[in-house]
N, C-alpha and C positions, 0 to 999 in steps of 0.2 A: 653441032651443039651437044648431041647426049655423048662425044667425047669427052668436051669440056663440064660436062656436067660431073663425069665419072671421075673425072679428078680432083673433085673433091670427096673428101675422107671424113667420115664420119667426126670425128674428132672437131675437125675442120667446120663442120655442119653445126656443131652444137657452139662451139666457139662464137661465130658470125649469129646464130639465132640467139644467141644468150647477150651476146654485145648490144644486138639492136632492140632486143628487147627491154633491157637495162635501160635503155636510150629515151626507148616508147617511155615508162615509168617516170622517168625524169621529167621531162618534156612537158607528158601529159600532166603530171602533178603540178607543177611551175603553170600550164595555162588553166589548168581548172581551180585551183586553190589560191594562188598572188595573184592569179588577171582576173579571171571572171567572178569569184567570190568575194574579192575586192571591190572591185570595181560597178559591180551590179546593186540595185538597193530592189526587191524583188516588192511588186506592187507601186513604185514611186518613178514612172519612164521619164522624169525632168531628173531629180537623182542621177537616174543612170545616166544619161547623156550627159549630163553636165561632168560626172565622175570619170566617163570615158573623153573628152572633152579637155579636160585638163591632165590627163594620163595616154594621151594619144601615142607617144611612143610606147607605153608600157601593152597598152590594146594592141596595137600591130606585132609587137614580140611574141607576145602571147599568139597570134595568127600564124607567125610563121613558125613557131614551136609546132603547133597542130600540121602546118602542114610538111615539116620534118617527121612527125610521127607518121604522114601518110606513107611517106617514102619509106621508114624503117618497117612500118606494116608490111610493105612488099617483099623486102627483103626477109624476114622473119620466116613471109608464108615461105619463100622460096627453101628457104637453110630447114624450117622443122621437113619439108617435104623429102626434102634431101634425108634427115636424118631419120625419119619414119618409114620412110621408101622401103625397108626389108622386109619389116614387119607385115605389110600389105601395100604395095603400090598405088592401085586405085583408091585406096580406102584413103592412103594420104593425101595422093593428087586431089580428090575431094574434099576432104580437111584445108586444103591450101587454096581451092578456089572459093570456100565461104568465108577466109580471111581475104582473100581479093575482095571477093562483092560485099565486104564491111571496110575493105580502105578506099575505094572507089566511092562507097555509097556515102561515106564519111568527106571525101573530098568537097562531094559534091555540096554536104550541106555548110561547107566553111565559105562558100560565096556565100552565104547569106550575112557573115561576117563582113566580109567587103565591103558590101551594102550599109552594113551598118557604118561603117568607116566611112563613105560618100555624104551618107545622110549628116555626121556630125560636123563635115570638113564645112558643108554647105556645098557643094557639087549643082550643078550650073540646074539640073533637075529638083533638087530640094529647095533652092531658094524660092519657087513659086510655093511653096506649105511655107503656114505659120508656123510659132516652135512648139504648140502643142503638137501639131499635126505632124512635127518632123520628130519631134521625142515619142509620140506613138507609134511611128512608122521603123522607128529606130528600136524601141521595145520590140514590137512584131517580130523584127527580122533576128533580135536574141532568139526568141522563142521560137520560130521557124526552126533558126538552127538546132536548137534544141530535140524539137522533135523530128527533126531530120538525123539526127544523131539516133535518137531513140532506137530510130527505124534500123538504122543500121547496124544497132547494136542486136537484133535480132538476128542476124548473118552472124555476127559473133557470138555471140550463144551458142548460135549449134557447130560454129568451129570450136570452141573448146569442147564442146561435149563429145564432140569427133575427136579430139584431140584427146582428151581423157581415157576414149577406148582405143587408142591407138598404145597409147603408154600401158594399159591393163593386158592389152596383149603381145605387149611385147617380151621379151627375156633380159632386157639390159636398162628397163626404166624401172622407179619405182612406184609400188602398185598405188600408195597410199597419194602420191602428185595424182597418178590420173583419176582418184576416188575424188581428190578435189576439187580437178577440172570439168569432172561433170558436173559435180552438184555445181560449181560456179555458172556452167555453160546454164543448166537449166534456170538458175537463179535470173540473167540476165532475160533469159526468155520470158521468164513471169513476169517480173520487174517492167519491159518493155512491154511485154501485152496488155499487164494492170491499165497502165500508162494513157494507152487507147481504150481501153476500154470500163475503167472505171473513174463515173463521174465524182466522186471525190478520194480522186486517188492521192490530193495532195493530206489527206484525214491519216490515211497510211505510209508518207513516204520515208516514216522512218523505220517503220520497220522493213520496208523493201530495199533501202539502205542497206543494212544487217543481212538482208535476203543474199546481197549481191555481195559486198564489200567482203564481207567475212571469211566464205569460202573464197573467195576469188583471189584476195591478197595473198591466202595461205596458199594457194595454190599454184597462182600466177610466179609470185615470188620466189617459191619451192622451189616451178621450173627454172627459174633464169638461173639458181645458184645452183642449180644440179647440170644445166648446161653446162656453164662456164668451169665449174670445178670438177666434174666428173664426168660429165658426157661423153659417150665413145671412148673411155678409158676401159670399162672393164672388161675383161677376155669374158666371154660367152660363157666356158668352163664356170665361172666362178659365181653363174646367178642359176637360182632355181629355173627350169624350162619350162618356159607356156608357149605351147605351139603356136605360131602366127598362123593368120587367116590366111586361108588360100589363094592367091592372085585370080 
């Protein structure tokens, strides 16, 4: 395996992380903004059911979009670890398993989706609830997922934040993407903890919006196009030197 591993070239590593990442962005935007922001009427669970209900192919495209970003999560971790690996090895391998335990933990909460797709079909279990009782059980398992996601995005947090000092100390990224990946990474962690822990967090969510969105797009964005366009091209010579951390 770490033959095959070695065969891939830096160049190569930023190519495949930049590709799937591009991917994740697409994807993710298409089910959060046309499915779920569509299709949800937030406070109204007959609304949503009925909206999901009559958009039932568009709800399940939207699920399996999500669960193509799980897969491209994977592969993401795998390509930045690759392409991180010189600068500190272990420092990466850890960067890449807190995007593992955020595509894992992420998977997990898209059965909660499913569920809501049972509940609307009428599935042999739902038909014993009324359609209050099947529109609030179907609201619920949104919001489940919801803050199943939350949680998960905690593990991403501090993969970008890891991921932002990986870039600051490296000699062939630039400093000002991993300047954004932190503050992004720590953005998500506030964002996600508020979340849990303040009782009128929705009084705030726009500004943790801004908290999260702002850095993060600048950031996230910066890397995908500094992958795919630049990544692993520049000779070492030609960047200022910051010593990597020690293995």
């Amino acid at each position: 395996m770490s033959g095959r591993v070695a065969d891939i070239s830096q160049r190569q590593a930023a190519r495949i992380a930049g590709s799937a990442y591009l991917i994740i962005s697409v994807l993710a935007l298409f089910a959060t903004f046309f499915v779920r922001d569509r299709l949800t009427e937030p406070g109204d669970a007959a609304a949503t059911v009925s909206n999901i209900a009559d958009s039932e192919g568009l709800f399940r495209s939207g699920i399996v979009a999500l669960m193509a970003v799980v897969v491209a999560d994977a592969v993401v971790a795998w390509a930045l670890y690759i392409f991180f690996r010189r600068v500190n090895r272990d420092l990466s391998l850890l960067t890449a398993w807190f995007r593992l335990l955020y595509t894992a933990m992420s998977g997990i909460a898209l059965l909660n989706l499913a569920v809501v797709v049972l509940l609307v079909r009428g599935a042999d279990a739902a038909t014993a609830l009324g359609a209050g009782q099947r529109d609030a059980q179907a609201m619920l398992f949104l919001d489940a997922y919801e803050y199943g996601w939350s949680i998960a995005l905690v593990c991403f947090g501090v993969h970008l934040a890891l991921l932002g000092f990986l870039v600051l100390r490296s000699d062939y990224a630039p400093s000002v993407i991993g300047v954004l990946l932190v503050v992004a990474g720590l953005g998500y962690l506030v964002d996600s903890l508020a979340r849990f822990l303040l009782l009128n967090y929705e009084d705030y969510s726009d500004f943790f919006l801004l908290l999260v969105a702002v850095p993060a797009v600048a950031g996230e964005f910066s890397l995908i196009g500094w992958l795919l366009l630049r990544g692993g091209k520049e000779p070492s010579h030609q960047a200022p030197a910051r010593q990597p951390l020690p293995d």
